[in-house]
N, C-alpha and C positions, 0 to 999 in steps of 0.2 A: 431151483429155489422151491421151497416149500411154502405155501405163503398160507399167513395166517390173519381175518377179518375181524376187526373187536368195531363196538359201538358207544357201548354203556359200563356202568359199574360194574354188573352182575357177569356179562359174558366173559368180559377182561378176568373177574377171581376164575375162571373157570377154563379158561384156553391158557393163560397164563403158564400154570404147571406143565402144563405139552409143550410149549415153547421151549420153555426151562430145561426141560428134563432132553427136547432133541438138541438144543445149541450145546449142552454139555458132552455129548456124544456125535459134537463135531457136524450134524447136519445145517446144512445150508439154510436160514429161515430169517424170516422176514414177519412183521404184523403193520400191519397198517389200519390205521382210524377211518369208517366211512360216515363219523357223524360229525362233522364240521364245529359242532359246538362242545362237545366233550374237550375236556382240559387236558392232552396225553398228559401235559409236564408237569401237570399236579397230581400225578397215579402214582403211587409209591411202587407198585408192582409194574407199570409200563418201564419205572427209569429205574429198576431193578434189573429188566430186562436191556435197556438200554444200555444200561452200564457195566451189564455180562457182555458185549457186544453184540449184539441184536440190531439189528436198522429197526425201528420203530418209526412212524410217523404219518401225517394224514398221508391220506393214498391222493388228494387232491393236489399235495405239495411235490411231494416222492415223483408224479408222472403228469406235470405240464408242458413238457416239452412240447414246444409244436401251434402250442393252441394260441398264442398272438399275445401281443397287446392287449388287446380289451380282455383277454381271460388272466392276466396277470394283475391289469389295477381293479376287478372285480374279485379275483381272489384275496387281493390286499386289502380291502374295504373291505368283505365280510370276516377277514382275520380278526382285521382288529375291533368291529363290532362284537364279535364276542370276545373274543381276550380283555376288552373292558366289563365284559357283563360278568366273565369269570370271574376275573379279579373281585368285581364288586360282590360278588353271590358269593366268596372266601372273606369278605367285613361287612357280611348282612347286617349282623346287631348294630353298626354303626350306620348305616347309609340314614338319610332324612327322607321323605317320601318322598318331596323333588329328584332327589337322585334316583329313588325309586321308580320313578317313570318314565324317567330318562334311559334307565337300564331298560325299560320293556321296548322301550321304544327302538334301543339299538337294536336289540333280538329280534325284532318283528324287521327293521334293517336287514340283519345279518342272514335274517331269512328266505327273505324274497330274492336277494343275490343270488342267495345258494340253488334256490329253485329255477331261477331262471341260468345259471351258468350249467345246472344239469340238464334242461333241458335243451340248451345251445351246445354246450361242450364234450359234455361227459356222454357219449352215446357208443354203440358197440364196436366201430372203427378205435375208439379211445381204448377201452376196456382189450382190444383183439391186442393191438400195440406194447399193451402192459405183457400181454403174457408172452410175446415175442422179445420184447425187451430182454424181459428177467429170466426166460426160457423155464416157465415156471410148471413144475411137474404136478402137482395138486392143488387146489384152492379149497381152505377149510374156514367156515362162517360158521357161524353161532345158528342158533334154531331159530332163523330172522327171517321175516316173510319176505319175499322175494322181491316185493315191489316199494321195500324201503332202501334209502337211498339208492345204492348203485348198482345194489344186488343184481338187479333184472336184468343189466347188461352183460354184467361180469360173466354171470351164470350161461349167457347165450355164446359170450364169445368162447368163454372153457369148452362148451357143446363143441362150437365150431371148431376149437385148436384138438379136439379129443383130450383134451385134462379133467382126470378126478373133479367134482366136489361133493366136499364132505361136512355135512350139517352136526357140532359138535354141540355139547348141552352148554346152554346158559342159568342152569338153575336147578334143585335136585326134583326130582317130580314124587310128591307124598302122597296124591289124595288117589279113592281106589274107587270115588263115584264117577258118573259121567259129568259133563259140562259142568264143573266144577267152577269155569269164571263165566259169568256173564257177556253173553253174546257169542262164545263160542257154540261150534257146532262141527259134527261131522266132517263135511265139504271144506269150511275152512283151513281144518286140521288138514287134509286131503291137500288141499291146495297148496297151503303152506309148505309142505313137505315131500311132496312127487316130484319135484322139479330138482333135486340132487340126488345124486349119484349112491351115497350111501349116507344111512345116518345113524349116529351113535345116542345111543341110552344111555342112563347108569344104571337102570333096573330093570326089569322086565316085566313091572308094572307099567312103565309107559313105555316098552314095547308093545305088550297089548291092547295099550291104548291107539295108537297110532296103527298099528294093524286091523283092528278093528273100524278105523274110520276110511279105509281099503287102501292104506300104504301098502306097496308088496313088501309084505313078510321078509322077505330075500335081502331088502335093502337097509333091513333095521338091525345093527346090532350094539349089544351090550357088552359094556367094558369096566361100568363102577365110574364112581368119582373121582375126577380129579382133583376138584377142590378140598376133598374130605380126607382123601390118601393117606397114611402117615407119613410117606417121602414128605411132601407137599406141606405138612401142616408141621411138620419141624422147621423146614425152610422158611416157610413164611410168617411165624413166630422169632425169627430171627432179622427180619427185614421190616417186619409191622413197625408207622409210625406210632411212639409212644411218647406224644407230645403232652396232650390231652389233660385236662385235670377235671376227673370228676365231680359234681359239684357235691356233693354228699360224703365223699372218702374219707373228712375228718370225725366224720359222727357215727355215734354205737347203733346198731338195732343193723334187723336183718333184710342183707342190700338185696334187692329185688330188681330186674330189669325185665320189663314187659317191650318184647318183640311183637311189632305190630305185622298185619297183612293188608297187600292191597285191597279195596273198599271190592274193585269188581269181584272179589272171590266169594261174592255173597255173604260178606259181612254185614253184620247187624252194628254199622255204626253209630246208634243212638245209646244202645244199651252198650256199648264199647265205651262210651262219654262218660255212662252212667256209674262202671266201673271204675272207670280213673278216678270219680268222687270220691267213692266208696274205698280205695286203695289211700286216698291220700288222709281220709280220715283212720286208718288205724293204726293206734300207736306201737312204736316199738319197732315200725320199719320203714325205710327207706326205699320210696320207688322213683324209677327212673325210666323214660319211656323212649324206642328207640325206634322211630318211625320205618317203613320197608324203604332201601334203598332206590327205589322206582315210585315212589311217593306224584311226585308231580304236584298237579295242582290241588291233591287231598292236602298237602300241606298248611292249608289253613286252617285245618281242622285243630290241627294240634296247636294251633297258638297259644288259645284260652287256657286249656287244658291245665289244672291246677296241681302237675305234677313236671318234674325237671325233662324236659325235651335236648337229647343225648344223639341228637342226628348226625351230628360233625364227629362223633366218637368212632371207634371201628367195633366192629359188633365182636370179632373175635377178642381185644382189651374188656369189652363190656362183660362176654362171660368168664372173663378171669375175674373182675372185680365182682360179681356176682355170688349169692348164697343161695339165689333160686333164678330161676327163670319162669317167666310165663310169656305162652304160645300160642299162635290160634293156627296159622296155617305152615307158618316160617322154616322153611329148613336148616334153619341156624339153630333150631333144639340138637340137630346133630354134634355142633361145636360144643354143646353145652354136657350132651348124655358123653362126650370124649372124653370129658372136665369129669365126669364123675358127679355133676353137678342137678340138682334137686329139678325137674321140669315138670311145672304145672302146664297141661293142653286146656286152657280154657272152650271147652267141645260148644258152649251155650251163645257162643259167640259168630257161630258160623254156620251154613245149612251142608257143608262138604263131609265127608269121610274119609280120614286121613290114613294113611299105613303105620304109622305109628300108634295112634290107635286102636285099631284092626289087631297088631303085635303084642299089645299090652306095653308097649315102652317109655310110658308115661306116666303119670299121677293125670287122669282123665276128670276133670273136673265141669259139672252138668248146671249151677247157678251162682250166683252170687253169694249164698248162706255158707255153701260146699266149698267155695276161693277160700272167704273168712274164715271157715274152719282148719284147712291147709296152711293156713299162714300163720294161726295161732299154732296149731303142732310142730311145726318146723321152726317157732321159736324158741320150744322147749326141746327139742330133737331133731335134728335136720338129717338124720340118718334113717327114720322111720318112714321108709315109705311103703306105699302100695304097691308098687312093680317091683319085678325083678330083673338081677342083672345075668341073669338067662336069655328076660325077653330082649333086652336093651341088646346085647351082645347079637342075638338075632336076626333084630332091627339091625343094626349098623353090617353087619355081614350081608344084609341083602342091599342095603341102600349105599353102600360103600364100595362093595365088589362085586356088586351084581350076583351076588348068592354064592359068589365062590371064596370060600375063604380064605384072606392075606393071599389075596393075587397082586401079581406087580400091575398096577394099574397103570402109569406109567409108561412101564415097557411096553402094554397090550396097546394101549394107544397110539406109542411112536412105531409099532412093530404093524398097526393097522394101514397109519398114512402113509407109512413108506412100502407096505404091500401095494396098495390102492395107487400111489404111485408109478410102481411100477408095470402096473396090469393095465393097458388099454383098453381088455376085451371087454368094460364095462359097455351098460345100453345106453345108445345114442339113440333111442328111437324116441317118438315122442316129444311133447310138450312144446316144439320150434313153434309151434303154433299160436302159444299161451306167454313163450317168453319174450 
């Protein structure tokens, strides 16, 4: 069994494709949820995979044999604590703020269960069990710090049984400064990432980073994106829900969707506010704003906000409906430079240094006077820009295929974990100490 760990939105677009691409060619694979409150059966890509025949499903569900009574009506209680919070967070616009508290109050519920059945249940006797169960030859996780959910067990019993693991990307990595989010550092990075077997890049910009913060060199390698692929983004244009109705699709002027970034990436979010004014006063275009998928509790930020909030949208629908994009740190400009599509990098907005700007693969844009003027040009001509599609081409050959161009990304992937698989001679030395 090949087995593969999702959490969140972001990692699920991005393991997804590997899943995909080895159940077609017959390998044995498995994904399992280790975040309790994620919705798998509201992922249109979890029951995409489902419905290729995939086992998908929480890893708490998948492997309780064993553990009693009390871990079965404790597991049932925090099920359904959040299967209502979900439910309810899928007719936000509708709840009352009674109901609104009531959902926090389940979660805060559903949470304390979970913590206390991990620290009763789920321990590395559990974790040893699973891989003897499934007789499971690799275990691949997302770039997730070891000591969220179950990781930390998982990862000691793979040690123990001598199985692979393999830390795959959850997100494309852009920027070319150091500690580019706040509160990172060195040691973290360090920490986070020495405790697997091997890890995978899509670029060899954050290989360097990662070696740099003294990952061995030896255990990082680059293979391109998966989510970005063209196998991948034909497929999944063909699965994408297109339910959605934009609230602006019946009116004339030039549709604009601003892709936001998380606040820790050293965003300047007052003068991000200040721009949403400023965008919604100029006539003749339509803006739409489309918060980061990992938003959390910056989500109030955007409530006020005097512009159409497009977060229930899919971002790849959004840069189809699009005549420009605007960006600050989001690697969703790549869906956008694929589309052939106008990308303003709003640069004034953030203190980071991005590779996309470094390449010239953007219309780089330095204050609010500079946006204004962009959006007036590309009224009159949306063909006239300041980059080239040299650089963009570039840009996407390094951040797509790790520098090499039109690699099977894919194959190099599935052709990685099933080497890795098969090589026991990886090191077991180390880390029993920390795990």
């Amino acid at each position: 069994m090949y087995m593969f760990f999702v959490r969140e939105f972001n990692d699920i677009d991005h393991i997804t494709p590997v899943v995909w691409k080895m159940n077609l060619d017959n390998f044995p694979v498995a994904v399992y949820c280790l975040n309790p409150e994620y919705d798998i059966r509201g992922d249109y890509r979890l029951e995409f995979l489902r419905k290729s025949g995939v086992n998908v499903n929480y890893i708490f569900d998948e492997f309780a044999q064993g553990l009693g009574p009390v871990h079965r009506l404790l597991r049932l209680l925090s099920r359904t604590c959040f299967a209502v919070v979900n439910r309810a967070d899928n007719k936000s616009h509708v709840l009352t703020p009674l109901f609104s508290i009531s959902r926090n109050r389940l979660r805060k519920i559903g949470k304390k269960i979970y913590r206390y059945s991990r620290r009763k249940f789920y321990d590395v006797s559990w974790a040893r069990s699973i891989i003897e169960q499934t007789g499971t030859k690799v275990m691949c996780f997302d770039h997730v710090k070891p000591k969220r959910f179950v990781v930390k067990v998982l990862l000691k019993a793979a040690r123990e049984k001598k199985v692979p693991t393999i830390a795959l990307p959850h997100g494309v990595f852009i920027y070319t400064n150091n500690f580019v989010r706040i509160g990172s550092t060195e040691d973290s990075r360090y920490d986070k990432f020495n405790r697997f077997d091997a890890i995978v890049t899509q670029n060899n910009l954050r290989k360097e980073v990662l070696a740099r913060a003294g990952v061995d060199r030896d255990k990082i390698f680059v293979l391109g994106s998966t989510r970005y692929c063209k196998e991948w983004m034909r497929q999944n244009k063909s699965i994408l829900p297109r339910t959605a109705k934009l609230p602006t699709e019946d009116r004339q002027g030039l549709k604009v969707v601003f892709m936001t970034t998380r606040f820790a990436y050293r965003i300047d979010v007052d003068r991000m506010l200040k721009t949403f004014d400023i965008l919604a006063g100029i006539e003749g275009i339509d803006v739409v704003v489309k918060p980061h998928t990992r938003t959390g509790k910056e989500a109030i930020v955007y409530e006020e906000m005097p512009l159409a909030n497009v977060a229930e949208i899919s971002s790849v629908e959004l840069c189809e409906w699009a005549d420009v994009m605007l960006v600050i740190g989001s690697s969703i400009l790549i869906e956008s430079l694929v589309q052939h599509k106008p990308v303003l990098y709003l640069k004034y907005l953030h203190e980071n240094i991005t590779q996309y700007e470094e390449l010239g693969a953007c219309w780089i844009i330095h204050d609010e006077v500079e946006l204004q003027n962009a959006l007036a040009s590309l009224q009159k001509d949306r063909a006239a820009l300041p980059y080239t599609e040299e650089n963009v081409a570039r840009f996407l050959s390094e951040i797509i295929y790790g520098g090499a161009e039109e690699r099977d990304v894919l194959g190099d992937y599935q052709a990685f974990i099933v080497n890795m698989a098969a090589d026991r001679s990886f090191s077991t030395t180390a880390h029993s100490d920390v795990l």
